[in-house]
C-alpha distance (Angstrom), angle and dihedral (degrees) to the residues before:
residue distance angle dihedral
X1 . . .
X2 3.83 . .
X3 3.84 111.0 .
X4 4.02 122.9 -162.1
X5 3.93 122.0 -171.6
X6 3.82 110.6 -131.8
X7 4.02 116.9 174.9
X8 3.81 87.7 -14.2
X9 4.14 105.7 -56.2
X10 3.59 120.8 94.3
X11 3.44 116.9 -118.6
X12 4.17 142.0 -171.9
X13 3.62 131.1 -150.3
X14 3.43 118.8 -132.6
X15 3.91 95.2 -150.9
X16 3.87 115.0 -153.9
X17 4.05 110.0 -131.3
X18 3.79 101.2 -144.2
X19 3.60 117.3 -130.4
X20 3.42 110.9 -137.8
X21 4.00 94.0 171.4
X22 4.15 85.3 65.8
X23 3.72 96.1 52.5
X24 3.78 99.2 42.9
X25 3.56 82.9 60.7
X26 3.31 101.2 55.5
X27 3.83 91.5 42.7
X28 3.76 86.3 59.5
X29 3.38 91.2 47.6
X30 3.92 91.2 65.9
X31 3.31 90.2 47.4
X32 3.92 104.0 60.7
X33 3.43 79.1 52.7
X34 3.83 89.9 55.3
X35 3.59 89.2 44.0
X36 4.05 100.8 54.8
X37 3.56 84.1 47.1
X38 3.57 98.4 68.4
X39 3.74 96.4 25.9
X40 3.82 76.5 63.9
X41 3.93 86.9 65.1
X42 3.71 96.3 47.0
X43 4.00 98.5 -88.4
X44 3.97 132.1 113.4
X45 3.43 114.4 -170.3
X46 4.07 106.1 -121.3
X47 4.04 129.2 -152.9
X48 3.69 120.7 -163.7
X49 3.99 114.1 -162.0
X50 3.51 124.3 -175.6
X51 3.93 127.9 -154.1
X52 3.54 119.0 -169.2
X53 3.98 115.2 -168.3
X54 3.79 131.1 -11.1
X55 3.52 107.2 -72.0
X56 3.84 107.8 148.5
X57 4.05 99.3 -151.0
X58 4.43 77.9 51.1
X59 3.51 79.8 49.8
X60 3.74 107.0 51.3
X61 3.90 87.7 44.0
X62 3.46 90.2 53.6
X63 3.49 98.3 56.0
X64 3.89 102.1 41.8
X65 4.19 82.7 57.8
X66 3.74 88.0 56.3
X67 3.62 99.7 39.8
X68 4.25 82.2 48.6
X69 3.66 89.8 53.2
X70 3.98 97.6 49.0
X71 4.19 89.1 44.5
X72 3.93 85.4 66.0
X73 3.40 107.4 22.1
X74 3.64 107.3 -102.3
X75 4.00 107.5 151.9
X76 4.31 105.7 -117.7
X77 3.76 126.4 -163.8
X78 3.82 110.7 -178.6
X79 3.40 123.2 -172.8
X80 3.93 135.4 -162.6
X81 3.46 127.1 -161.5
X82 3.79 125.0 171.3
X83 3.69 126.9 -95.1
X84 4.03 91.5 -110.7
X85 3.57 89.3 61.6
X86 3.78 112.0 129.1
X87 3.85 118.4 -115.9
X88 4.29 84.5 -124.8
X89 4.02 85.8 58.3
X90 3.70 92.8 48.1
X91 4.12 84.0 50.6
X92 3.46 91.9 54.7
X93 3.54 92.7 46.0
X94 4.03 92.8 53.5
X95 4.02 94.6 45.0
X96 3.94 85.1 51.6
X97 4.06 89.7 58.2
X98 3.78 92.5 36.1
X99 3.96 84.9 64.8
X100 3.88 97.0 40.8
X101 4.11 107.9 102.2
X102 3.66 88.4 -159.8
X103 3.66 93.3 67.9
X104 3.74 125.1 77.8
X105 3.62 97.3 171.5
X106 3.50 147.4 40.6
X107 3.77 138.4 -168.1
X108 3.27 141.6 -179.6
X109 3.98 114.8 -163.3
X110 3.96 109.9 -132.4
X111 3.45 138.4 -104.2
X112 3.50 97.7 55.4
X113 4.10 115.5 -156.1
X114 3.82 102.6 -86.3
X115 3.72 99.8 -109.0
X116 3.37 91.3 66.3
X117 3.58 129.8 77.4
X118 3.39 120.7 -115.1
X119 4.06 107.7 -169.4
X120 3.82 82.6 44.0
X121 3.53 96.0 63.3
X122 3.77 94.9 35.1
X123 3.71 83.5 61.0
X124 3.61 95.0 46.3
X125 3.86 90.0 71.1
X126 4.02 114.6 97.9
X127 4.08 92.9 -112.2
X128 3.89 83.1 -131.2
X129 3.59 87.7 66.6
X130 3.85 98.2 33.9
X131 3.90 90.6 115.4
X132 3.53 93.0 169.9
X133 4.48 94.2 56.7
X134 4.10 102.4 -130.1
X135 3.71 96.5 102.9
X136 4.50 103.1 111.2
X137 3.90 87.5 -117.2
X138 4.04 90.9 55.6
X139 3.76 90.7 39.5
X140 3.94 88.4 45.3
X141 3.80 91.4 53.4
X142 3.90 100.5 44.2
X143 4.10 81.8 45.9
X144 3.85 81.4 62.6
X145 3.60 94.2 43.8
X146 3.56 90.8 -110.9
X147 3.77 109.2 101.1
X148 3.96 133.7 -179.6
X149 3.36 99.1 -164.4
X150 3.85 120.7 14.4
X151 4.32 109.1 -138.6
X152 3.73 95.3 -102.6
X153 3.68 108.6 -115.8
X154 3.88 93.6 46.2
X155 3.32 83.4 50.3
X156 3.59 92.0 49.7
X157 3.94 93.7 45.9
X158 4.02 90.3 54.3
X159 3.86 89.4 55.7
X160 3.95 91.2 54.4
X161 3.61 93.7 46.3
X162 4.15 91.8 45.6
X163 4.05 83.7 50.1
X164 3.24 94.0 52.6
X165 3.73 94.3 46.4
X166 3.53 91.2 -127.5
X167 3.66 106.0 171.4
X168 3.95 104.9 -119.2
X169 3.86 99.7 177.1
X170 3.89 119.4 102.1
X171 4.02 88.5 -10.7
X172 3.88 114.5 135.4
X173 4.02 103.6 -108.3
X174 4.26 111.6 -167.9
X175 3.83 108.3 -174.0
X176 3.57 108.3 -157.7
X177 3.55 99.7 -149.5
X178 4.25 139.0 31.7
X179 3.77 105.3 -140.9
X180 4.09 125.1 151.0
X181 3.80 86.5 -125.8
X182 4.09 106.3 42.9
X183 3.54 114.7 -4.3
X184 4.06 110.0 52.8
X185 3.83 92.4 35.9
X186 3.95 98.5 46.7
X187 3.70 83.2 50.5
X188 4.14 96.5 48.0
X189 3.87 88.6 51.9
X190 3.52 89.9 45.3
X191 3.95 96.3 60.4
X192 4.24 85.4 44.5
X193 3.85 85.1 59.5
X194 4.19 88.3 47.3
X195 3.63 101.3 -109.1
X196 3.91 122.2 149.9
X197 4.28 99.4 -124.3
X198 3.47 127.5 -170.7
X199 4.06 112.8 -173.3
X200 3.94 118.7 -144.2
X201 3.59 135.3 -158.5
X202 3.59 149.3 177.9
X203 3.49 86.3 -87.5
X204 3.96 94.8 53.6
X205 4.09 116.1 117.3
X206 3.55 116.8 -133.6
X207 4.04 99.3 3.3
X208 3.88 93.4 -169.5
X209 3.76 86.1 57.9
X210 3.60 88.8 67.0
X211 4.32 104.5 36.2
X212 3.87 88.0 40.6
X213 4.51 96.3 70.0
X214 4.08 77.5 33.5
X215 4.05 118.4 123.5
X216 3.97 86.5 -172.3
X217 3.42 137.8 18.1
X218 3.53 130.7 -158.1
X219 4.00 113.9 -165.8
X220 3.57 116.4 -168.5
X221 4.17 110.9 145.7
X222 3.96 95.4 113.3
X223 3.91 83.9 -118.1
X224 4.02 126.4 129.1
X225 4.12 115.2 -126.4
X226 3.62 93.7 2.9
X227 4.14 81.5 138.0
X228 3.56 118.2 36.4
X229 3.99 131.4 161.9
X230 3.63 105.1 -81.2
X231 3.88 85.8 50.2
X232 4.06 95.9 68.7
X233 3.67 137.1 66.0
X234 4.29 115.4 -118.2
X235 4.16 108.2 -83.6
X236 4.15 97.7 17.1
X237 3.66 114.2 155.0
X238 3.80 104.1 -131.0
X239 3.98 121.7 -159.1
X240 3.93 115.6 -161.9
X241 3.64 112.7 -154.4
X242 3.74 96.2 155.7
X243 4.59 115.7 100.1
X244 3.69 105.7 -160.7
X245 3.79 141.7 163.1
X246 3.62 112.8 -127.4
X247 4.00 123.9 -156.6
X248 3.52 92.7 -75.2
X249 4.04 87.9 42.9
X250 3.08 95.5 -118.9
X251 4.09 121.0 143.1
X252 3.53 109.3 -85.0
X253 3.82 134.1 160.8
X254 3.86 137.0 -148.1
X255 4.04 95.9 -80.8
X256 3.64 123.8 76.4
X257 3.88 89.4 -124.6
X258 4.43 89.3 -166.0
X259 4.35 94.9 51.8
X260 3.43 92.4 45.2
X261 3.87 112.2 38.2
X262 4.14 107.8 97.6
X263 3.59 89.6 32.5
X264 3.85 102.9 51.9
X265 4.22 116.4 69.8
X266 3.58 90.5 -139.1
X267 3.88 144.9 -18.1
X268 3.38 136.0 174.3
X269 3.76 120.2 -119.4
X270 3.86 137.9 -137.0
X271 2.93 119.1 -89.0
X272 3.64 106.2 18.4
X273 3.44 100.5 33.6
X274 4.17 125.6 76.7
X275 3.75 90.0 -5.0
X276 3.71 103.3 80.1
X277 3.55 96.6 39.2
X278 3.59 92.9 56.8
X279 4.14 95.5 58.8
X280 4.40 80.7 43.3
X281 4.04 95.6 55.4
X282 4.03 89.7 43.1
X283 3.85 84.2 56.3
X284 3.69 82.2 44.0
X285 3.42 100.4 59.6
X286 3.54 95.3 43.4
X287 3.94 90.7 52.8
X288 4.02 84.3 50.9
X289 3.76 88.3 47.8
X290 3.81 96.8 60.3
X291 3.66 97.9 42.5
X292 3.99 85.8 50.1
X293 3.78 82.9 60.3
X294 3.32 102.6 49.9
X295 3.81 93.8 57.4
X296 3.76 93.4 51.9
X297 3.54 92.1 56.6
């Protein structure tokens, strides 16, 4: 057990691991009861997800976002097209849903095959229906600290921290990492909540520097033991974004979970942390999407 000395007695933390499993299923929850109230008024919320190829990680994504969607009720359309596909096709396929009223939602699963474009067909999607927040218009508006649709696992990360009651306001935030999809966003809701955030990247000098004065941490760089124990200050709140195989290949994520546990407040583990709650804010958005609808009818 890690030990610090603070006004001359030892102490040990006893971090809280945050289950993330638990709260995604209250947040669905709320939502089938979201969902029979509209489908009480004629409506059914509907997802659209798009697979392109046969990767089997694309795969297994795929299918947890569909089995989410039939567990609360959320209508889901996926559909699979080859990996030969031309990016035109795909297009086509993406104006079609953008002018289908029974979809709310539309995804397209990530990496695309590498003759296609990806920003092109990110940008494709009507931002009204750009459940997943990387469209320019989405990024635009959460830039402005207005957003449509929040990038769903920042969005999922500010709903662990808000039911934890982990104070957000004037706290020093480092993002480790400055990706489209975790990094920039988690750090532009951050500031709307008043926190003082400093983005890192691979490029960054001295990285402990930075996650040492931190209050939280948000570690989303895809790489294994990036944070460990000495790197963190007594109490931090640390949020692991990264999925990882370690040298045994097992699932790992950015934070060396063994260094920093009894010195760290709370983190949230993987698996069972950030993952679920990223699948239950996509559902989310999609939820928020067809009730947004419905009052501009």
């Amino acid at each position: 057990m890690h030990t610090f000395i603070q006004q001359n007695r030892l102490i040990s933390m006893d971090t809280k691991i945050i289950d993330g499993l638990a709260l995604s299923k209250r947040i669905y929850d709320d939502l089938e009861n979201r969902i029979k109230k509209l489908k009480n008024i004629g409506t059914t919320p509907g997802l659209a997800v798009i697979l392109v190829g046969e990767s089997s990680a694309s795969q297994i994504y795929v299918k947890n976002k569909v089995k989410a969607c039939e567990r609360v009720g959320v209508l889901s359309k996926q559909e699979n097209y080859p990996e030969n596909i031309t990016e035109s096709e795909l297009l086509n396929h993406i104006h079609r849903l953008n002018e289908d009223n029974k979809i709310n939602g539309i995804l397209v699963q990530l990496p695309l095959p590498k003759h296609i474009d990806t920003n092109k067909v990110i940008e494709a999607i009507d931002h009204n229906k750009d459940v997943d927040g990387f469209n320019v218009i989405n990024a635009g508006l959460l830039m402005t600290g207005n957003p449509l649709f929040c990038p769903c696992t920042p969005y999922g990360i500010m709903q662990i921290l808000k039911n934890e009651k982990i104070n957000i306001r004037g706290s020093e935030v480092v993002v480790v990492g400055a990706s489209n999809i975790v990094g920039k966003p988690i750090a532009m809701l951050m500031l709307k909540e008043g926190a003082t955030v400093t983005i890192c990247n691979s490029k960054t000098k001295n990285l402990e520097l930075h996650t040492k004065r931190a209050d939280i941490i948000i570690a989303a760089v895809g790489k294994p033991g990036i944070i460990n124990g000495s790197m963190i200050k007594y109490g931090a709140t640390l949020i692991d974004v990264g999925i990882n195989r370690n040298s045994e290949n097992k699932i790992c994520g950015d934070i060396d979970f063994p260094s920093v546990k009894n010195i760290a407040g709370y983190i949230t583990p993987v698996p069972g942390g950030v993952g679920p709650m990223t699948i239950a804010m996509l559902l989310t958005n999609t939820v928020e999407s067809s009730e947004r609808s419905i009052k501009t009818q």
